[in-house]
C-alpha positions in Angstrom: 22.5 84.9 35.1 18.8 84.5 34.8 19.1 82.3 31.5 21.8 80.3 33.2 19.1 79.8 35.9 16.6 78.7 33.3 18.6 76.4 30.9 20.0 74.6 34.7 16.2 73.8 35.8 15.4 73.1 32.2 18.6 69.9 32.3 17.3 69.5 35.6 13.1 68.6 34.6 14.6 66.9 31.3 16.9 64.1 33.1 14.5 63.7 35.8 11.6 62.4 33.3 13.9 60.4 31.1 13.4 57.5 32.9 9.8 57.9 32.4 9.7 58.2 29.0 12.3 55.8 28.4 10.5 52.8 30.3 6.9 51.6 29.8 4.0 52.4 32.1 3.4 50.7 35.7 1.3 47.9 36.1 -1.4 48.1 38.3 -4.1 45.1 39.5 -7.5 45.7 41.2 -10.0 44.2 42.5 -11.8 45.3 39.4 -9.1 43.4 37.5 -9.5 39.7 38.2 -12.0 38.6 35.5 -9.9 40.6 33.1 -7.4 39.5 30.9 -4.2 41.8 30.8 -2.0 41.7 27.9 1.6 42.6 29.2 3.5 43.6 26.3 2.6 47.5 26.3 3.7 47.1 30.4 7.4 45.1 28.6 10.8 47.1 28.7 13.2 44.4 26.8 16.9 44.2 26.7 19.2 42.0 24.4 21.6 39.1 26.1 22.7 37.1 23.5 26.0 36.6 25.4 23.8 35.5 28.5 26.0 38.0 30.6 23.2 39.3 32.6 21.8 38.0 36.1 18.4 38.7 37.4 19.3 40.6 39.9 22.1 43.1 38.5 19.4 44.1 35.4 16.5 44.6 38.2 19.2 47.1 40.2 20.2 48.7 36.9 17.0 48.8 35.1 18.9 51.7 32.5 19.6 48.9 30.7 16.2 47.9 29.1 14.3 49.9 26.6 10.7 50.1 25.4 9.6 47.1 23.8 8.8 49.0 20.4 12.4 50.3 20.7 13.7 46.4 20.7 14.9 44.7 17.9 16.8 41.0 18.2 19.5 40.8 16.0 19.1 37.1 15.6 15.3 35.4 16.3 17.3 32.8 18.7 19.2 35.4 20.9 18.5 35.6 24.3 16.8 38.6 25.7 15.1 39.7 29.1 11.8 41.2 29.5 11.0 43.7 33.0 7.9 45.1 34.0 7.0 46.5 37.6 3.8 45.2 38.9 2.2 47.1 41.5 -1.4 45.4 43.6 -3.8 47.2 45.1 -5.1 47.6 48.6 -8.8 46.1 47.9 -7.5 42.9 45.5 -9.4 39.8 46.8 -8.5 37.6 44.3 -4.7 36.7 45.0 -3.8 33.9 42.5 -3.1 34.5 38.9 -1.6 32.6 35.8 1.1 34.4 33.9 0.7 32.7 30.7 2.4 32.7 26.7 2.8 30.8 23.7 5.2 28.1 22.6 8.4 30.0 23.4 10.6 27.3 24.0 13.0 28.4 27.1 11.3 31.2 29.7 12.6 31.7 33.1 10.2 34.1 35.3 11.9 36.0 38.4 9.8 37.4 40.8 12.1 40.4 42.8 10.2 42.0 45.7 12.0 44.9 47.5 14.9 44.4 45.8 15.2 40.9 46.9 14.8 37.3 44.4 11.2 36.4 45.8 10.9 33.3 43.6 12.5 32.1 40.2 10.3 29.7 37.7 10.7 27.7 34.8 8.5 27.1 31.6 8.8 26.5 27.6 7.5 24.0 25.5 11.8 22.4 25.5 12.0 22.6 29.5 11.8 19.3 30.7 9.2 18.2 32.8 11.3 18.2 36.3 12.0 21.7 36.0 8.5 22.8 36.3 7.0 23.3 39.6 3.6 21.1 40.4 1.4 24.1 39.7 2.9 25.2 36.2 2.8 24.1 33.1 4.8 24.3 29.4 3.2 27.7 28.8 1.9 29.4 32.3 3.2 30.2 35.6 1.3 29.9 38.6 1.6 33.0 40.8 0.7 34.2 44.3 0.5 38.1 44.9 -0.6 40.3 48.4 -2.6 43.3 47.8 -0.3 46.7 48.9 2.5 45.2 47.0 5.1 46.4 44.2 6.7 43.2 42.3 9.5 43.3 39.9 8.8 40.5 36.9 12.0 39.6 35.0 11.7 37.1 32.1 14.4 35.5 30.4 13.7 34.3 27.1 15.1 32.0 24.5 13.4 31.3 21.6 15.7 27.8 20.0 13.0 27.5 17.2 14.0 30.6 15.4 10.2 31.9 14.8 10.6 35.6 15.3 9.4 35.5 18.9 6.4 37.0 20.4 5.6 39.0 23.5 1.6 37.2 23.5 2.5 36.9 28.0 -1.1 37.3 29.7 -1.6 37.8 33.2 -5.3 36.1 34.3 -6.9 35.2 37.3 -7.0 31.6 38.3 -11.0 31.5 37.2 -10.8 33.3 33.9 -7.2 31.5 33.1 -8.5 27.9 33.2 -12.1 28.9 31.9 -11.0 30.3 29.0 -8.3 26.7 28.8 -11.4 25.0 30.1 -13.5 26.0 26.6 -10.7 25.4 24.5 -9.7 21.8 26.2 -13.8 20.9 25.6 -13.8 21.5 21.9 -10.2 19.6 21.3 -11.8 16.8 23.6 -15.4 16.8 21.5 -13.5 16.8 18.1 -10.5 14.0 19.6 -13.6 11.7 20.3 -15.2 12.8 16.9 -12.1 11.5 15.2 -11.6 8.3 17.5 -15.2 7.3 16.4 -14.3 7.9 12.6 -11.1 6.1 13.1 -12.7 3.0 14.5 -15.3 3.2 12.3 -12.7 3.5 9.4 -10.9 0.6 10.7 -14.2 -1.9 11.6 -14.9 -1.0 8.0 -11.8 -2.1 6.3 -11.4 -5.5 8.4 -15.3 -6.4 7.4 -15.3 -5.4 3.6 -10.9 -5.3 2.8 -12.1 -2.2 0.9 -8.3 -0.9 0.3 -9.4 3.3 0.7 -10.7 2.4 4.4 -7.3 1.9 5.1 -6.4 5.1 3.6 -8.9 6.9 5.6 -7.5 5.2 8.5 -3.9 6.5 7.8 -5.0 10.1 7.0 -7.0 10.2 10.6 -4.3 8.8 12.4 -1.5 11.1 10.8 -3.3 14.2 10.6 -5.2 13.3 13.8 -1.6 12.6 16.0 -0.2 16.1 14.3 -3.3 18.1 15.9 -2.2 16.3 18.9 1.2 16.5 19.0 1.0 20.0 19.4 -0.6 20.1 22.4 1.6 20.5 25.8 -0.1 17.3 27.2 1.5 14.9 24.1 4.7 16.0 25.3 4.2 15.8 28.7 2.9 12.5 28.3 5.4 10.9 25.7 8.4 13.1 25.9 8.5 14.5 29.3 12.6 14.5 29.4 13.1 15.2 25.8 10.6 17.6 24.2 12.4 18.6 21.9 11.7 14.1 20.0 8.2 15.4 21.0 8.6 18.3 18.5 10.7 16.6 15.9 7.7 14.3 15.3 4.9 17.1 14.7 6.0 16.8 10.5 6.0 13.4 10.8 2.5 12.8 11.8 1.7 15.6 8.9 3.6 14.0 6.4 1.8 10.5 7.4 -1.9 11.9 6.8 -0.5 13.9 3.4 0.2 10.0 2.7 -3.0 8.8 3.7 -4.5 11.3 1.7 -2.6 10.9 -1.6 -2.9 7.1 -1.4 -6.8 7.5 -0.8 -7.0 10.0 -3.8 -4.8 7.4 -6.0 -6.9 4.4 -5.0 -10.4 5.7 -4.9 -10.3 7.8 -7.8 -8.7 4.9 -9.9 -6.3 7.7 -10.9 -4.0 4.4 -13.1 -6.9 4.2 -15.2 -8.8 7.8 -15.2 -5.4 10.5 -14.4 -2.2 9.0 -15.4 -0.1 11.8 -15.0 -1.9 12.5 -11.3 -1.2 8.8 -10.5 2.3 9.3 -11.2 2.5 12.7 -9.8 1.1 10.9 -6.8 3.6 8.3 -6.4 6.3 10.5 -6.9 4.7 12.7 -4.2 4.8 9.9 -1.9 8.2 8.3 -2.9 9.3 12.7 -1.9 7.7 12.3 1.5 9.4 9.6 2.6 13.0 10.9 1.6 11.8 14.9 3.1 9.8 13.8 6.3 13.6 12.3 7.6 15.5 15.5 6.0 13.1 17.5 7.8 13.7 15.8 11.2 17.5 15.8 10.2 17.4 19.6 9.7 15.4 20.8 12.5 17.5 18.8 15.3 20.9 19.9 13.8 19.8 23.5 13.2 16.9 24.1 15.4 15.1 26.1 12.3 12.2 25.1 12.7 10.6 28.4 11.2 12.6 27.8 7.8 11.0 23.7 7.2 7.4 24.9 8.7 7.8 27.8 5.7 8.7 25.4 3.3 6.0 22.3 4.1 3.5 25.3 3.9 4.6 26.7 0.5 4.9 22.9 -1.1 1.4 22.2 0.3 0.2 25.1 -1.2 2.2 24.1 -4.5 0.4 20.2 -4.1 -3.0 21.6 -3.7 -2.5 23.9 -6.5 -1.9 21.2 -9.0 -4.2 18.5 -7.7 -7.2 21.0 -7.7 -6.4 22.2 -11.1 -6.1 18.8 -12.8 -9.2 17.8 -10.8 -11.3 20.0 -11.9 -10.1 20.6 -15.6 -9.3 16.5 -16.3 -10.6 14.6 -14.1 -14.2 15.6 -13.0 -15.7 14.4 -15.7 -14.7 10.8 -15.5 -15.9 10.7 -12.1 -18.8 8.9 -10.4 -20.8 10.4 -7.7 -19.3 8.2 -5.0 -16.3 9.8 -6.3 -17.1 12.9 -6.2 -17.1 13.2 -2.7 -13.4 12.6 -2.5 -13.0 15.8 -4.3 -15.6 17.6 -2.2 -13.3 16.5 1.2 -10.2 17.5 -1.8 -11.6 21.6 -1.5 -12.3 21.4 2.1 -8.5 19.7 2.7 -7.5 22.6 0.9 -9.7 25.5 2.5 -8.1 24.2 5.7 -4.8 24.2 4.7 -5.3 27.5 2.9 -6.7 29.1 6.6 -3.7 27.5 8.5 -1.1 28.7 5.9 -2.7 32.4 6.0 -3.0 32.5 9.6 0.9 30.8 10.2 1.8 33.2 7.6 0.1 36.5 9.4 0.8 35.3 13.1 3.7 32.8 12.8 4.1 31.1 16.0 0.9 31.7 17.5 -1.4 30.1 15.3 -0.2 27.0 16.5 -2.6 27.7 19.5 -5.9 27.3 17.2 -3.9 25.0 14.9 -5.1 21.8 16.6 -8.9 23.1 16.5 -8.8 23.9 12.9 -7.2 21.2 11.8 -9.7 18.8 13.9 -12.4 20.6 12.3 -11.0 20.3 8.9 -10.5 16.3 10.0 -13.9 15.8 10.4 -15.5 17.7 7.5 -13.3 15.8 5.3 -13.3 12.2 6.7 -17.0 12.7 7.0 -17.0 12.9 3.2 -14.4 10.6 2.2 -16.4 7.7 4.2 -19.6 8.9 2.2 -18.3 8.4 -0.6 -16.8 4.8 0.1 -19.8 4.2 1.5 -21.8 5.2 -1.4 -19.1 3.2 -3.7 -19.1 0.4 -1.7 -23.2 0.1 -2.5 -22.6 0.5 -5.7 -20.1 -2.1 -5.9 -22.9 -4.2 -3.8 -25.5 -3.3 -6.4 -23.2 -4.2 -9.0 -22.1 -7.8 -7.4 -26.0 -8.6 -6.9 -27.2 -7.6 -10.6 -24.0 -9.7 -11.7 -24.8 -12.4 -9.3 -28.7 -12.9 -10.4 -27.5 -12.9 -14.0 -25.3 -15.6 -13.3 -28.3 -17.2 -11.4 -30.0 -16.9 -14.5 -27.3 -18.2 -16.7 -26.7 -21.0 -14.1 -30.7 -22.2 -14.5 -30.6 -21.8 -17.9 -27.7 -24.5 -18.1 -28.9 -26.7 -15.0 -31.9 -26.8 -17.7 -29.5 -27.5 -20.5 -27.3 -30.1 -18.6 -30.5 -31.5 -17.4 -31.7 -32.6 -20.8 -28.2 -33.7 -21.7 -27.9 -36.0 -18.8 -31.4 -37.4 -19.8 -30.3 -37.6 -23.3 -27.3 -39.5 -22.4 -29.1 -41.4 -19.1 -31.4 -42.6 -22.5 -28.1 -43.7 -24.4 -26.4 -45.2 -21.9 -29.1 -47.6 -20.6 -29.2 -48.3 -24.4 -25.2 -48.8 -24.6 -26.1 -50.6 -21.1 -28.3 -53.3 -22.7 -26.1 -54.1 -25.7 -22.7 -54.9 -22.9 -25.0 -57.0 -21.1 -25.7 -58.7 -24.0 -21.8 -58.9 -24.8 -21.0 -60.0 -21.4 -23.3 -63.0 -21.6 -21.8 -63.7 -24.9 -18.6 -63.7 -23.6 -19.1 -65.4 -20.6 -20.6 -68.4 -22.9 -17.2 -67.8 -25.0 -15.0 -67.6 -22.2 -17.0 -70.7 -20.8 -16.2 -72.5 -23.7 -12.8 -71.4 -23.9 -11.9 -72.9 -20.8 -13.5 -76.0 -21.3 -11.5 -76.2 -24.2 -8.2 -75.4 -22.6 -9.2 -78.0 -19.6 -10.1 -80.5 -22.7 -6.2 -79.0 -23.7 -4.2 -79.5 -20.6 -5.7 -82.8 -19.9 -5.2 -84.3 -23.1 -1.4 -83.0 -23.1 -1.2 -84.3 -19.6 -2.4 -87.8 -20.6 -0.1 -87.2 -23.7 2.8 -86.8 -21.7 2.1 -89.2 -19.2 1.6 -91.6 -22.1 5.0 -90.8 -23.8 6.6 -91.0 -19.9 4.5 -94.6 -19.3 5.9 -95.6 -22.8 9.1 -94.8 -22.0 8.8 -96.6 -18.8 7.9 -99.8 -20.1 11.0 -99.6 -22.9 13.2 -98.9 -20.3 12.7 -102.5 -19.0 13.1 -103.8 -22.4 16.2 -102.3 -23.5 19.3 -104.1 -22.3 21.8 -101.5 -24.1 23.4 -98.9 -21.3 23.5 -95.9 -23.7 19.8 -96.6 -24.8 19.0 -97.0 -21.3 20.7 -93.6 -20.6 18.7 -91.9 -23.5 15.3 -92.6 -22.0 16.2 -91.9 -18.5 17.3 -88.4 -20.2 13.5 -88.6 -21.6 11.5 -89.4 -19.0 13.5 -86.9 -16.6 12.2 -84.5 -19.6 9.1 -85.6 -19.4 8.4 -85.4 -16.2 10.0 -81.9 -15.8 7.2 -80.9 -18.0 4.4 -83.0 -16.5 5.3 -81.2 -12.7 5.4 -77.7 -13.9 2.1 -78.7 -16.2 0.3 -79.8 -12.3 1.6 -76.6 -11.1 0.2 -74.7 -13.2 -3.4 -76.5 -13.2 -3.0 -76.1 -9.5 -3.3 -71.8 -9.4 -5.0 -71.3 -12.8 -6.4 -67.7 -12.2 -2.5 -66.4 -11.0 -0.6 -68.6 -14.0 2.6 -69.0 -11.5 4.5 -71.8 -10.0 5.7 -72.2 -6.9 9.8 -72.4 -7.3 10.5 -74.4 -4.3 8.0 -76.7 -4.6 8.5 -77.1 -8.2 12.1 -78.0 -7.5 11.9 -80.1 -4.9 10.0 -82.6 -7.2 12.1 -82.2 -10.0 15.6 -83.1 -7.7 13.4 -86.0 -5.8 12.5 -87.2 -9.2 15.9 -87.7 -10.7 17.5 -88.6 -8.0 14.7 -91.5 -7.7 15.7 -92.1 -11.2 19.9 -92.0 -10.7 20.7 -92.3 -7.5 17.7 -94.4 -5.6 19.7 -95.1 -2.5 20.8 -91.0 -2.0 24.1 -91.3 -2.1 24.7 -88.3 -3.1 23.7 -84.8 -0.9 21.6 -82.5 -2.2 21.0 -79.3 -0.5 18.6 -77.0 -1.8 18.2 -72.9 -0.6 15.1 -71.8 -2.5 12.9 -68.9 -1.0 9.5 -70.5 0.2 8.1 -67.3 -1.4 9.4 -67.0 -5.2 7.4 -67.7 -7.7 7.7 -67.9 -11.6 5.6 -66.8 -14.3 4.0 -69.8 -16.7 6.3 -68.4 -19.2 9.5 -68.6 -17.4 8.7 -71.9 -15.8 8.9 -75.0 -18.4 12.5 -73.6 -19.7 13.6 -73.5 -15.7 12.1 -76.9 -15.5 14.3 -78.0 -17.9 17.7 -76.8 -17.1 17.4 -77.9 -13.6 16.8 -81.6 -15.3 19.6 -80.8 -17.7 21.9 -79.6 -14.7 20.6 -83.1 -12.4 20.9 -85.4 -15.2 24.5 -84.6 -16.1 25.6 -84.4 -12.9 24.0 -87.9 -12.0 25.8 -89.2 -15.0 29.0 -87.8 -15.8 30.1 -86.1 -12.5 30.7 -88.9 -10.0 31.9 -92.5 -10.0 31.1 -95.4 -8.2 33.6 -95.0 -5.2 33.2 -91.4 -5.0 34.1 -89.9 -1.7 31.3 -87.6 -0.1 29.1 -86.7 -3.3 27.2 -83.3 -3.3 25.0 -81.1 -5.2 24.0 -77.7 -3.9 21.3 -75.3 -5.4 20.5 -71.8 -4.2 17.6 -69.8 -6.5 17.1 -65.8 -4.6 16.2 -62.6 -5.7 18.9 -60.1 -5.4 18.3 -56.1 -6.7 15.5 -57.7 -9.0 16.6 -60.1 -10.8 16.8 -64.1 -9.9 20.2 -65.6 -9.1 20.6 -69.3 -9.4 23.3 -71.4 -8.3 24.0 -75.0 -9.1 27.1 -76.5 -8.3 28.3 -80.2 -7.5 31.7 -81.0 -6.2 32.6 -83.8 -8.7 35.5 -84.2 -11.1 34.6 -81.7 -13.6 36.2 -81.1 -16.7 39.6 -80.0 -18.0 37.8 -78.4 -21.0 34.3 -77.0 -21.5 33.3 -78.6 -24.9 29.7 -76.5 -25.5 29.7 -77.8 -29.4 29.8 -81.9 -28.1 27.8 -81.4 -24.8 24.1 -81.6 -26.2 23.2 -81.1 -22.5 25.0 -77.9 -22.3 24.0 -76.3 -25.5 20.2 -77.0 -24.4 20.8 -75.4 -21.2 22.3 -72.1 -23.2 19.4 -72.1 -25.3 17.0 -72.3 -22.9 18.8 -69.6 -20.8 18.2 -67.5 -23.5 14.6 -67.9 -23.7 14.5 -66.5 -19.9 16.8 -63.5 -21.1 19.5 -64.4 -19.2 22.8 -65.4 -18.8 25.0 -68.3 -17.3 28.6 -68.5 -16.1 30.3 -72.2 -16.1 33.3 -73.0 -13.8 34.5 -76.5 -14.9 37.8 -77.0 -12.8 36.5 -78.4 -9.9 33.7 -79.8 -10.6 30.8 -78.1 -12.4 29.5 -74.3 -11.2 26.3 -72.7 -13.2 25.9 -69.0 -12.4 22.4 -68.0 -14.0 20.9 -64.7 -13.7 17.6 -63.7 -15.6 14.8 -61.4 -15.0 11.6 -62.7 -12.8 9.5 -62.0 -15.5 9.6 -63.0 -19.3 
């Protein structure tokens, strides 16, 4: 009976402390605790919800439910899961507003339960949109209001989407020591953002004065790396993405993947890798070529999946891998080939990689929350290595100066040397050509005597043929009154129209001497008065004439014209009309059409039945001088004679 006793009390104390040694230890805040900061995760009992069954208020009435938070394992990192604690204030607390703050969990909803009743229910995480969060909170804190003498239930619900193995980093601060420690932090990511922004001008001002290509590689490796360090920061997505952070988020590897492109084109360009590394050059491009097919997978993967532990493990393992390889071949191949401009690029190569080697070691050791000092680092790292890279453009870019002046004053010595040179040579020649200058003055005036006595001569020429042929058309003349015989009488008319065809176009020619052309319409207006005055002195018979007042004819091209429009006149006058003729007529038209003159002559007399060319003397001249003009004619002798010429207006 008296073990029975002792086993019952034993049951009895057991049962009663389970609950206490089941749960974590109460939270308690003094007034000695406001400049403290109290990490909450020893203070955590944790259950598993990943059928989001669970309401606040049924787990904070059956609190058997949770366990100890080193008892708690999530059977996937994406599960939902509720945190408890029981905070408990003192009666001397002055300080009254704290921050419950954490780290980049993406969903957490904070219930406040105060004697037994839902006091308040809150909203956070770095994918809650920006509505859901009250005026005073932010991504990653809550802002809280406790009375001393008071006992508060916290309940958490947590969903961690990006499947990092979640952490439990929650911190209860007061509102001094929360946004003085934020307050440090903000001023060094503020001093090294303006660092950058002065760099990136200064890259850019650069490039647009000297088109130096790597300045524009320096000013896509700020920009990239320098909108990653940003884009992690809860004020990026506030600003850009307040109603979608999780496009805010997708675009954190593709600012990365921008500066790694930056970089590689700067270490391709600056180190002339074509000429000094051609397997890096071609590792580089395909590098680049890799990024631009991974960067969109990566986006791909993360918003279809939400894994975005598994593509941050993998872009730090193939960094890693690059860095490896570039570093190796740098320094076994390519450092000796090097300037000391370039140089530099591969001291801001080891610092690139010493940063990249401190954020893949602490990512690797603290996962998710290293992407609280990420932005620092990497800002840092930024500087360090732009500051390098632009001191060795800089440097190269002398050079290059140095280089263009030493080349530009030997060409200034190569340039006086031949100014010299040329100046002799056009003194030389100068010397020459005022001799050369001399001897065609003295061939001018020898030809101007020549040509002097040239044209004398060919006045002395044309006058004396003139005189001949008025001679021969005088002689004529006067045996024309002597000869009582019709047919000899018809022979020297024939002549002296002849004659006289050639004495007009002789005066037209003396007329313009310099331009050696005749007038057409002048020219035949003459001709047509003259054998008409010869045939037909009363005008009985009409002659029209259509000549162009402004076609002329070449010297050449004018004496066998002359002489088939006196052909053409002197057989019409003679053979085409009788006596009693009714209404006699000639017409003439001479035009240019698509080059080449067109002349018509036609008279409406009684023609001929048949076109004998072997007994006409007339007509066979008039062929034969038609081909002198390298023409042709076309003769319609039905009703009465028509003459088609055409010829070219110039022999």
């Amino acid at each position: 009976m008296r073990l029975s006793t002792s086993f019952r009390f034993l049951v009895w104390i057991t049962l009663f402390s389970l609950p206490l040694i089941c749960h974590a230890e109460t939270l308690w805040l003094s007034k000695d605790d406001w400049k403290k900061t109290i990490e909450l995760k020893p203070f955590f009992n944790a259950v598993n919800d990943p059928l989001n069954s669970y309401s606040a208020l049924s787990l904070a009435r059956q609190t058997d439910n949770f366990v100890p938070l080193d008892q708690f394992h999530l059977a996937e990192p994406d599960d939902t899961f509720w945190l408890e604690t029981t905070l408990n204030t003192a009666d001397d607390l002055d300080e009254t507003h704290f921050y419950l703050s954490f780290h980049h969990l993406t969903f957490v909803d904070l219930y406040i339960i105060k004697d037994g009743e839902l006091e308040a229910h809150r909203k956070a995480g770095a994918f809650q949109k920006k509505t859901e969060l009250l005026p005073n909170d932010n991504r990653f804190s809550f802002n809280l209001l406790l009375a001393p003498s008071s006992t508060y239930q916290l309940l958490l619900k947590v969903k961690h989407t990006k499947k990092y193995p979640p952490n439990f980093d929650f911190v209860l601060q007061s509102t001094y020591t929360y946004l003085s420690n934020n307050h440090t932090l903000d001023v060094i990511n503020i001093w090294l953002q303006g660092a950058i922004a002065i760099l990136l001008f200064y890259a850019c001002l650069s490039w647009l004065i000297s088109r130096y290509r790597p300045f524009l590689w320096v000013v896509l490796f700020l920009l990239g790396i320098g909108l990653y360090s940003i884009s992690l920061q809860p004020f990026f997505i506030d600003f850009a993405f307040p109603m979608h952070p999780e496009t805010g988020w997708l675009l954190v590897l593709v600012f990365l993947h921008l500066g790694i492109i930056g970089f590689y084109l700067l270490l391709i360009d600056f180190l002339e890798t074509k000429k000094n590394a051609p397997k890096l050059y071609q590792y580089g491009h395909y590098s680049i070529k890799a990024l631009f097919i991974f960067s969109p997978l990566c986006i791909i993967h993360n918003s279809l999946t939400s894994n975005y532990y598994l593509t941050s493990q993998i872009n730090l393992y193939l960094s890693l891998f690059h860095l490896t390889y570039i570093g190796s071949y740098i320094s076994l191949v390519l450092w000796r080939k090097l300037d000391a401009s370039q140089r530099f690029m591969i001291y801001g190569v080891l610092v690139f990689a010493l940063g990249v080697i401190v954020l893949v070691g602490s990512a690797l050791l603290y996962k998710e929350e290293s992407f609280t000092y990420v932005p620092v680092i990497s800002k840092a790292t930024i500087l360090l290595i732009t500051i390098l890279f632009l001191m060795g453009i800089n440097q190269k870019v002398r050079q290059q100066e140095q280089e263009k002046i030493a080349v530009l004053e030997q060409l200034n010595k190569v340039h006086t040397e031949q100014h010299s040179l040329i100046e002799r040579k056009v003194e030389q020649r100068t010397a020459e050509l005022k001799s050369m200058n001399g001897k065609l003055k003295e061939q001018k005036t020898e030809l101007m005597h020549k040509t002097a006595s040239i044209n004398t001569l060919m006045d002395e020429l044309n006058h004396r043929v003139k005189n001949n042929l008025q001679i021969l058309y005088s002689l004529s003349s006067l045996q024309l009154s002597r000869t009582p015989n019709e047919k000899d009488t018809e022979v020297l008319n024939t002549i002296r129209g002849r004659i006289k065809a050639m004495i007009l176009v002789n005066n037209h020619l003396n007329i313009d001497k310099e331009k050696q052309a005749v007038q057409l319409a002048s020219l035949v207006r003459e001709i047509k008065q003259h054998i008409q005055y010869i045939y037909d002195p009363l005008n009985n018979i009409q002659i029209e004439v259509d000549v162009s007042e402004d076609l002329q004819f070449h010297a050449d091209m004018s004496l066998p014209f002359g002489l088939i429009l006196t052909e053409l006149f002197t057989n019409t006058f003679k053979h085409a009309f009788t006596p009693d003729y009714v209404h006699p007529s000639i017409t003439l038209l001479i035009h240019l059409k698509e080059g080449r003159v067109q002349f018509i002559y036609k008279d409406n007399g009684k023609g001929s039945e048949k076109l004998n060319t072997d007994a006409s003397m007339g007509i066979s001249l008039v062929r034969n001088l038609v081909r002198q003009l390298n023409g042709n004619v076309v003769i319609d002798h039905h009703a009465g004679f028509t003459y088609l010429f055409t010829f070219p207006n110039s022999k």
